[in-house]
C-alpha positions as CSV (number, residue, x, y, z in Angstrom):
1,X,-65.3,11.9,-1.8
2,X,-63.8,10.5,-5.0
3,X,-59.7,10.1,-5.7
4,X,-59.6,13.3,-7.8
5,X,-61.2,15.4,-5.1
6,X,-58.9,14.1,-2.4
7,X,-55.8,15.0,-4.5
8,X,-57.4,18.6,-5.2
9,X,-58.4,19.1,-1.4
10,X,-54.4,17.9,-0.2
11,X,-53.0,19.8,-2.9
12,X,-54.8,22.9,-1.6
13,X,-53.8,21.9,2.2
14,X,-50.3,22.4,2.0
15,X,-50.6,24.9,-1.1
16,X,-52.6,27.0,2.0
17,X,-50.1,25.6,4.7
18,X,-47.1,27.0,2.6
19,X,-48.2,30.6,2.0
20,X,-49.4,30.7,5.8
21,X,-45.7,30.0,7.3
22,X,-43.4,30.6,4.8
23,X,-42.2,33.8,2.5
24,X,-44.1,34.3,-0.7
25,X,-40.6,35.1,-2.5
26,X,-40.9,32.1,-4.7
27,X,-44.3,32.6,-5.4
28,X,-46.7,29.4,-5.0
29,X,-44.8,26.3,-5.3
30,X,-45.7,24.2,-8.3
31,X,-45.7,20.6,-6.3
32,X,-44.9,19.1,-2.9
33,X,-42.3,17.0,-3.5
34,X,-42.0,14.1,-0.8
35,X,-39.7,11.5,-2.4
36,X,-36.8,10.9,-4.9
37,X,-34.9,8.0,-5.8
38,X,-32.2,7.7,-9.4
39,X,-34.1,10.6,-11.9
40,X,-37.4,10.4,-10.5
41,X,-39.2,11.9,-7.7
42,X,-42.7,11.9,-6.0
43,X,-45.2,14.0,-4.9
44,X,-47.3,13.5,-1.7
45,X,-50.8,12.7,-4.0
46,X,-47.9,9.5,-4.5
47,X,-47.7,10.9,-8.8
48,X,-44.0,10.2,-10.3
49,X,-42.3,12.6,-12.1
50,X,-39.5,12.3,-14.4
51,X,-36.9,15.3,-12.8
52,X,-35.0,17.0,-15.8
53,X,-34.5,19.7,-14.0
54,X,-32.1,18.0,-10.9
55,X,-33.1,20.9,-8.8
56,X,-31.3,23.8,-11.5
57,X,-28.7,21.7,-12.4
58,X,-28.1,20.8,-8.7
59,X,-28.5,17.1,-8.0
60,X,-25.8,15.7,-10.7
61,X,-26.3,12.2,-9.3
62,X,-30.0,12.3,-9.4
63,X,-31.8,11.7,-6.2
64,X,-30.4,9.6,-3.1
65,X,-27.8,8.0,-4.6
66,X,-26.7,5.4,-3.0
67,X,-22.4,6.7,-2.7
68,X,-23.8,10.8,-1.7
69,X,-26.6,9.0,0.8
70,X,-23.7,6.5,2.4
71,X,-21.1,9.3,2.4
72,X,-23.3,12.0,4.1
73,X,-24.6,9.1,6.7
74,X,-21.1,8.2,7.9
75,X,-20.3,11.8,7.7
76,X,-23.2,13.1,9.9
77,X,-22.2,10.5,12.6
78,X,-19.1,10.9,12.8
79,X,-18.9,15.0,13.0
80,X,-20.9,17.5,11.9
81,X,-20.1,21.1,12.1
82,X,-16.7,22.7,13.8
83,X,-17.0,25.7,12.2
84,X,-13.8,28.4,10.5
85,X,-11.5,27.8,13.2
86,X,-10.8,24.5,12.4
87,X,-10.6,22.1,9.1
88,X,-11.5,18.6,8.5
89,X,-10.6,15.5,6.6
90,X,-13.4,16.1,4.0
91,X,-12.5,19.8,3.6
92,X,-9.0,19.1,2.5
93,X,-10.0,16.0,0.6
94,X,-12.5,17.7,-1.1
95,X,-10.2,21.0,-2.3
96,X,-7.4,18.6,-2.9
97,X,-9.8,16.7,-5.4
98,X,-10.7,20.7,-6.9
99,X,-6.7,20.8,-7.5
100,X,-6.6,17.6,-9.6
101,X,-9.5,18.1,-11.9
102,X,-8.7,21.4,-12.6
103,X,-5.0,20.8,-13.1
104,X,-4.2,23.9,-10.7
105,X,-0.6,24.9,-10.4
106,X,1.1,25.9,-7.1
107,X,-0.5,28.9,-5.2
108,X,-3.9,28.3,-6.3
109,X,-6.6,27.9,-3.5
110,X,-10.2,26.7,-2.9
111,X,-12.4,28.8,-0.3
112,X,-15.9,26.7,0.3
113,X,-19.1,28.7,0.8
114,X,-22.7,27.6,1.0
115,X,-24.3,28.6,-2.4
116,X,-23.2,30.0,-6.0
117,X,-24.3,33.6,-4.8
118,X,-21.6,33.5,-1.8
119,X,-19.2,31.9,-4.3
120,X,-19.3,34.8,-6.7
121,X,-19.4,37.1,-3.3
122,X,-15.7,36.2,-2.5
123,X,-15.0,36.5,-6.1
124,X,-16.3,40.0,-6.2
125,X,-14.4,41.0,-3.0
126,X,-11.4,39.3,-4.3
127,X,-11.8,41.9,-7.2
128,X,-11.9,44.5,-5.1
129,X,-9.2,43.9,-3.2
130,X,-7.3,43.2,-5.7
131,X,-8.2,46.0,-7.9
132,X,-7.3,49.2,-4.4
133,X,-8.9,52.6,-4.5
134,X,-7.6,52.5,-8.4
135,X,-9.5,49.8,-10.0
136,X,-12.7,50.1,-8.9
137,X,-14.7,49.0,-12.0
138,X,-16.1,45.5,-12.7
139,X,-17.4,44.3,-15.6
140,X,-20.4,42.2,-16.5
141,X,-22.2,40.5,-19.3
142,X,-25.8,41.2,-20.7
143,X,-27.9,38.5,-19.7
144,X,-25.4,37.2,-16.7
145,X,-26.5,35.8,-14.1
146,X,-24.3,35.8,-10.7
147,X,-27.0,35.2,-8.0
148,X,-29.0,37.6,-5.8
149,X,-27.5,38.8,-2.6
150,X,-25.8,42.4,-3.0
151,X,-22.7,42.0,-4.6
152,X,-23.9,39.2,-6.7
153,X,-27.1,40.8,-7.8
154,X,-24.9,43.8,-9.2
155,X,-23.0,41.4,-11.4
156,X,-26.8,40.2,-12.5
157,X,-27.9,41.3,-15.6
158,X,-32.0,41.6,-15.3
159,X,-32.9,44.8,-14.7
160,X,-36.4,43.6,-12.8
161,X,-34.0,41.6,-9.9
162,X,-31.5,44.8,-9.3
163,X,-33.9,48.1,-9.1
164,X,-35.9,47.3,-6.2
165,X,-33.1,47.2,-4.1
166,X,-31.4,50.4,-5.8
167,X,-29.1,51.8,-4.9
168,X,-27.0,48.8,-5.3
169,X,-23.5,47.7,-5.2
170,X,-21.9,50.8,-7.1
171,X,-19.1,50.1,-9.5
172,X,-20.0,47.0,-11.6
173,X,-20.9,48.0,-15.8
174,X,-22.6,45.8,-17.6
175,X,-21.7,45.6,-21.3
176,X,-23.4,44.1,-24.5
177,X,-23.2,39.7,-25.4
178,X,-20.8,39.0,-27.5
179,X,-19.9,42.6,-28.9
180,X,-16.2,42.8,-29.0
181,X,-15.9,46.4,-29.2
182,X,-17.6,47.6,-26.7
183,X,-16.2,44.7,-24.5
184,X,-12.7,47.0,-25.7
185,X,-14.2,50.1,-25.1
186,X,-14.5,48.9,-21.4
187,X,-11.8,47.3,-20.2
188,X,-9.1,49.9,-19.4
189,X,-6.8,50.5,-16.3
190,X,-9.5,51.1,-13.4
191,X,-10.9,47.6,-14.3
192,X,-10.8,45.4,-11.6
193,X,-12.2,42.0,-13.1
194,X,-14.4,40.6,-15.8
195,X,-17.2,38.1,-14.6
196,X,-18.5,35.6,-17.5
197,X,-20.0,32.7,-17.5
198,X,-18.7,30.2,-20.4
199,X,-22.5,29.5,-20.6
200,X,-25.2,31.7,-19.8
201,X,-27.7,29.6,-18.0
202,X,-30.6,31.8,-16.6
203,X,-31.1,33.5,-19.8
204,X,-31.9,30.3,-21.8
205,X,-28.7,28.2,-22.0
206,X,-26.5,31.0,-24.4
207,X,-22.6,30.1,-25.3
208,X,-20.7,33.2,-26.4
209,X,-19.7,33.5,-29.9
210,X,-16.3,32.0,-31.1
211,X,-13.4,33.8,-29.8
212,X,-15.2,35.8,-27.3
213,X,-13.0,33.9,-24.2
214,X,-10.1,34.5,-25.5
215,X,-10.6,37.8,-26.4
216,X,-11.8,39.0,-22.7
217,X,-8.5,36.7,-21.1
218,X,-6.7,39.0,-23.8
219,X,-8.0,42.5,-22.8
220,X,-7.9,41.0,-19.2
221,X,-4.4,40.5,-19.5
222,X,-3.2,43.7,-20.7
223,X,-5.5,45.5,-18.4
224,X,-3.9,43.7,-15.7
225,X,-7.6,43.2,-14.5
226,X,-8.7,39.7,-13.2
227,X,-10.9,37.1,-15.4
228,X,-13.4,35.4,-13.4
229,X,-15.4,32.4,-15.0
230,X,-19.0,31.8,-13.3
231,X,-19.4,28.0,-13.4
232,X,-21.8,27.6,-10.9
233,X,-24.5,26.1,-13.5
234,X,-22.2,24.8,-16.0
235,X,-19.3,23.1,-13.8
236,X,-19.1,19.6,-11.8
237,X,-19.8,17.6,-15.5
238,X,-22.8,19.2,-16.6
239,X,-21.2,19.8,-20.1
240,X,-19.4,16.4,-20.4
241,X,-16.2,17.8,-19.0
242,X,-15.1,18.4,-15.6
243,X,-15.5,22.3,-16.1
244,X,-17.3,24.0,-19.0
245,X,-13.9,26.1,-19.9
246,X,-11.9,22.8,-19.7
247,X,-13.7,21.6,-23.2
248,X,-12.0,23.7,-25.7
249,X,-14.5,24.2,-28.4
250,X,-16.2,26.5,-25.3
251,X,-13.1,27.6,-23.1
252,X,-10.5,28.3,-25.9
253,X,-7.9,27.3,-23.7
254,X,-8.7,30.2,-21.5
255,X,-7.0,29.9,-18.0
256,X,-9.0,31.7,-15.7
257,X,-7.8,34.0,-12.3
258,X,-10.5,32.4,-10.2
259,X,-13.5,29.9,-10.9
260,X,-17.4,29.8,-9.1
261,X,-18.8,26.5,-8.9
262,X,-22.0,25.2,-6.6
263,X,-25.0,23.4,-7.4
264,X,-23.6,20.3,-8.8
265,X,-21.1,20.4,-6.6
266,X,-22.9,19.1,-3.3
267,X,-25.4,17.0,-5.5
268,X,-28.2,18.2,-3.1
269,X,-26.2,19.5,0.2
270,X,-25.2,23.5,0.1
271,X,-21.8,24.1,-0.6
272,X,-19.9,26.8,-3.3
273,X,-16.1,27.2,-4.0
274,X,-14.5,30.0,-4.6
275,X,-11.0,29.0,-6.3
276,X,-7.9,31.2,-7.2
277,X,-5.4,30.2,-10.0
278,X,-2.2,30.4,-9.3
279,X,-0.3,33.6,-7.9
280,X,-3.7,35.1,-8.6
281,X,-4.0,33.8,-4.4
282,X,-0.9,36.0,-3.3
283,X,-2.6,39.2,-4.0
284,X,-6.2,38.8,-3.1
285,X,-7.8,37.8,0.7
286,X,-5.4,37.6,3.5
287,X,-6.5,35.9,6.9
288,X,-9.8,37.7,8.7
289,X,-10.7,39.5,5.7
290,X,-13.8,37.0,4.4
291,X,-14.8,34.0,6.2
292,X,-18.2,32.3,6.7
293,X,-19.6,30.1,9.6
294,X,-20.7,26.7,7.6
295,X,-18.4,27.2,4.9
296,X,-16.5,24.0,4.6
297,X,-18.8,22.1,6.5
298,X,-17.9,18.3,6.7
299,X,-21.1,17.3,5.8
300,X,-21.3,19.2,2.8
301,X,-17.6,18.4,1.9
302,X,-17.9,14.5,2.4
303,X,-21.3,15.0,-0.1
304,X,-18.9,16.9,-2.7
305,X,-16.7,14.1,-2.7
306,X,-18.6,11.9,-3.2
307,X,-20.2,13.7,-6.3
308,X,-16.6,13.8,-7.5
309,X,-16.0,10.4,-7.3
310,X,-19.0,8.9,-8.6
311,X,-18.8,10.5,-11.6
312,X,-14.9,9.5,-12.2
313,X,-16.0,5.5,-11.1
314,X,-19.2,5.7,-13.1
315,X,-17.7,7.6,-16.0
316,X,-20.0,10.2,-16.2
317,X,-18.1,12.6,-18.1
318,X,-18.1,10.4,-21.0
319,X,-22.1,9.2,-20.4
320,X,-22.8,13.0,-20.3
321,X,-21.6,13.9,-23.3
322,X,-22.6,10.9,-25.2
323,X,-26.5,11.5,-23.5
324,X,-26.1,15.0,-24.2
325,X,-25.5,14.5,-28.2
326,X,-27.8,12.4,-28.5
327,X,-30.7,14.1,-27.0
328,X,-29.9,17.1,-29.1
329,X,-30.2,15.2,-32.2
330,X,-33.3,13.8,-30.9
331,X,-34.9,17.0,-30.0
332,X,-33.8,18.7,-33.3
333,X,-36.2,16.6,-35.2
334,X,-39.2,17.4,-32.8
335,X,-41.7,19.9,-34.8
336,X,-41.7,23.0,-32.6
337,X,-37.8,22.9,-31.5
338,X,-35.9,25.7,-34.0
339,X,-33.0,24.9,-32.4
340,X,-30.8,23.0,-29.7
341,X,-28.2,25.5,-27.8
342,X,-25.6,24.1,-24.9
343,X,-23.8,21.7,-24.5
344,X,-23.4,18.0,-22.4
345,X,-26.8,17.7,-20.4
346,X,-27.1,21.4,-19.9
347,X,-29.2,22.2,-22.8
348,X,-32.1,25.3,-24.1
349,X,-34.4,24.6,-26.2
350,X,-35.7,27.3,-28.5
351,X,-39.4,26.8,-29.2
352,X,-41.4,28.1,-32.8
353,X,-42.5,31.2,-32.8
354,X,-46.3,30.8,-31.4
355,X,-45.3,28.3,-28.4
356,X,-45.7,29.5,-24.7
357,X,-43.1,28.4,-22.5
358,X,-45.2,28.4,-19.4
359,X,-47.6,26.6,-21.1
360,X,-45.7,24.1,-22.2
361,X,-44.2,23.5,-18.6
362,X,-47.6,23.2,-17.1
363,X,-48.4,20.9,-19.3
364,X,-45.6,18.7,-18.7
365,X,-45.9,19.0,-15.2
366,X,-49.6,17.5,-15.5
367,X,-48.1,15.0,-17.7
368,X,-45.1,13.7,-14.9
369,X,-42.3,15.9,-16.4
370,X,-40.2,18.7,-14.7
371,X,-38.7,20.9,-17.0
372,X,-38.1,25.0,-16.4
373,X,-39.6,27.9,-19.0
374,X,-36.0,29.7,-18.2
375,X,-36.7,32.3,-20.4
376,X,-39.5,33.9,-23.4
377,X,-39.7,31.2,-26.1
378,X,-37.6,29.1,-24.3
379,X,-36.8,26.0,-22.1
380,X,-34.4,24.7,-20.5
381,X,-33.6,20.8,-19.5
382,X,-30.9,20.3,-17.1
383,X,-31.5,16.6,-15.7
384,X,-28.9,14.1,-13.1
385,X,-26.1,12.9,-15.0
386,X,-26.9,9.3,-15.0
387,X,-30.1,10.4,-16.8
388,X,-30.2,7.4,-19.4
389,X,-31.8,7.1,-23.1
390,X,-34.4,4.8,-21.5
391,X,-35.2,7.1,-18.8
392,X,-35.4,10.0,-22.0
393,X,-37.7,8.1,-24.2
394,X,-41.0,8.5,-22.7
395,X,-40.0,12.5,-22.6
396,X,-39.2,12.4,-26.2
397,X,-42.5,10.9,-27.5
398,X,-44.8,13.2,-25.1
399,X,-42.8,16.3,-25.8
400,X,-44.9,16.9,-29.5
401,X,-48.1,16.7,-28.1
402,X,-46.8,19.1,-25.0
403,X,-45.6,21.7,-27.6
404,X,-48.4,21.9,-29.1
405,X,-51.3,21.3,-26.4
């Protein structure tokens, strides 16, 4: 049997292996990943891939670095899980660090989960709970995406995710992108909260349109309805600041009533935050009224700290913007690429009219290249944070012959 063969006949094995003993939800997986080390990671035929994907935006310090590896390591043999009825020194560390780099005055407070979806969970209860019997509306944005268990799925714009599991969470409207109007036409006193994203990541990296922010913290405001910014995708860095809605030219300044964040937060380990601002924590969940069994985990915690401090000693808010810039000039000059949207290394590109998205992916996957087709006509690239020019340049001289096959 020749090499080729042998890689076809594996691939097959555990292509067969996976759909016999685990759910078909995701569909057939693309690759069997076996390995990752820095922005690159292997499959079990032994090819090497180039990962500017970091798992969705997930491992910010690329694979097993060495800080997350050393800090979950000492972590894991030193304790483990305790579960809600007691805290450890990496829970507190870890929210105390939240408070600093998000400037948090008194009252505010950081509940840890295990995802994004959970995150935006015990936002949307907070809502609730905040909003009584009277304000029992909650507001969404075309093209959102919030996750996909209940109340999170409601908040989720696609159609094709919510109606085969109707009827779903009642009470959540979902209103046009960027139309002011109507976003004043909705907002009145039985609204509850607004959830937004500062950038839309599942419908093909999309920032709203000048003003928008501080038009819904505006309405928000005089609706006495809470404003709750989704940065699950875009937090942790991935735009070049600590938090998308801390760089003004996308936050206006806007000072949220509670902030998401996950994926990038763990850099590989499962953990989401939930985090009130200010007196918004006075009026929302009191004690036995959420709760979660690994939620604050030390494990998870002691890896989110160590995310946090990597990127302050390796100065990856700077490298992240710089990187960023430059691979958007770069790819702007690629024929096939209309146009660059995002921000930092969170990035969609918008391909000429003609090009297939899935196409293109599959051929860069062939090629030793992970990138996602996140939406029609478009791409999205969304690689670690200490992703370097170097490590871009063999991307950036394939990438014309992937476009166009």
């Amino acid at each position: 049997m020749n090499e080729t063969n042998a890689v076809t006949d594996q691939a097959q094995t555990w292509r067969d292996d996976f759909s016999r003993v685990l759910s078909p939800v995701f569909g057939s997986p693309q690759l069997d990943l076996v390995r990752g080390a820095g922005v690159h990671a292997w499959d079990a035929s032994g090819k090497e891939y180039l990962d500017l994907l970091a798992g969705i935006a997930v491992n910010a310090l690329g694979h097993c670095h060495p800080a997350w590896v050393k800090a979950i390591t000492e972590q894991a043999s030193t304790l483990g899980h305790i579960s809600n009825f007691f805290t450890s020194p990496p829970q507190i560390a870890l929210a105390e660090k939240l408070h600093e780099i998000l400037d948090l005055p008194s009252g505010s407070a950081v509940f840890f989960s295990n995802s994004g979806a959970e995150a935006n969970e015990a936002a949307f209860k907070m809502a609730r709970r905040a909003g009584g019997g009277s304000r029992p509306i909650i507001i969404a944005i075309e093209g959102a995406f919030h996750g996909r268990t209940m109340g999170a799925l409601a908040l989720t714009a696609k159609a094709a995710y919510r109606e085969p599991f109707a009827p779903g969470v009642p009470g959540v409207v979902h209103i046009p992108y960027g139309d002011v109007d109507a976003l004043a036409a909705a907002i009145n006193d039985t609204t509850a909260a607004v959830f937004i994203e500062p950038i839309q990541g599942e419908v093909g990296v999309r920032q709203h349109p000048a003003g928008y922010l501080t038009k819904v913290r505006e309405l928000t405001r005089e609706a006495g309805a809470l404003l709750v910014l989704d940065e699950v995708q875009s937090g942790v860095a991935r735009t070049g600041s600590w938090f998308a809605h801390q760089d003004p030219e996308i936050g206006e300044g806007v000072v949220p009533d509670i902030i998401t964040s996950a994926k990038g937060l763990g850099g590989g380990m499962p953990i989401g935050a939930t985090i009130t601002v200010g007196d918004a924590n006075t009026k929302l969940l009191e004690a036995g009224q959420h709760g979660t069994t690994f939620g604050g985990n030390p494990i998870a915690c002691a890896a989110g700290l160590a995310v946090l401090e990597t990127i302050e000693t390796e100065n990856l808010l700077a490298h992240t913007r710089d990187t960023g810039e430059w691979l958007t000039e770069q790819l702007l000059t690629i024929e096939g690429i209309e146009k660059v949207t995002g921000t930092g290394l969170l990035l969609g590109l918008e391909l000429a009219e003609g090009l297939n998205e899935k196409a293109i992916v599959a051929r860069a996957l062939e090629a030793g290249f992970i990138i996602n087709p996140v939406a029609p006509g478009r791409l999205r690239l969304a690689p670690p944070l200490i992703i370097t020019k170097d490590d871009l340049a063999p991307f950036l001289t394939a990438l014309p012959g992937l476009l166009h096959g």
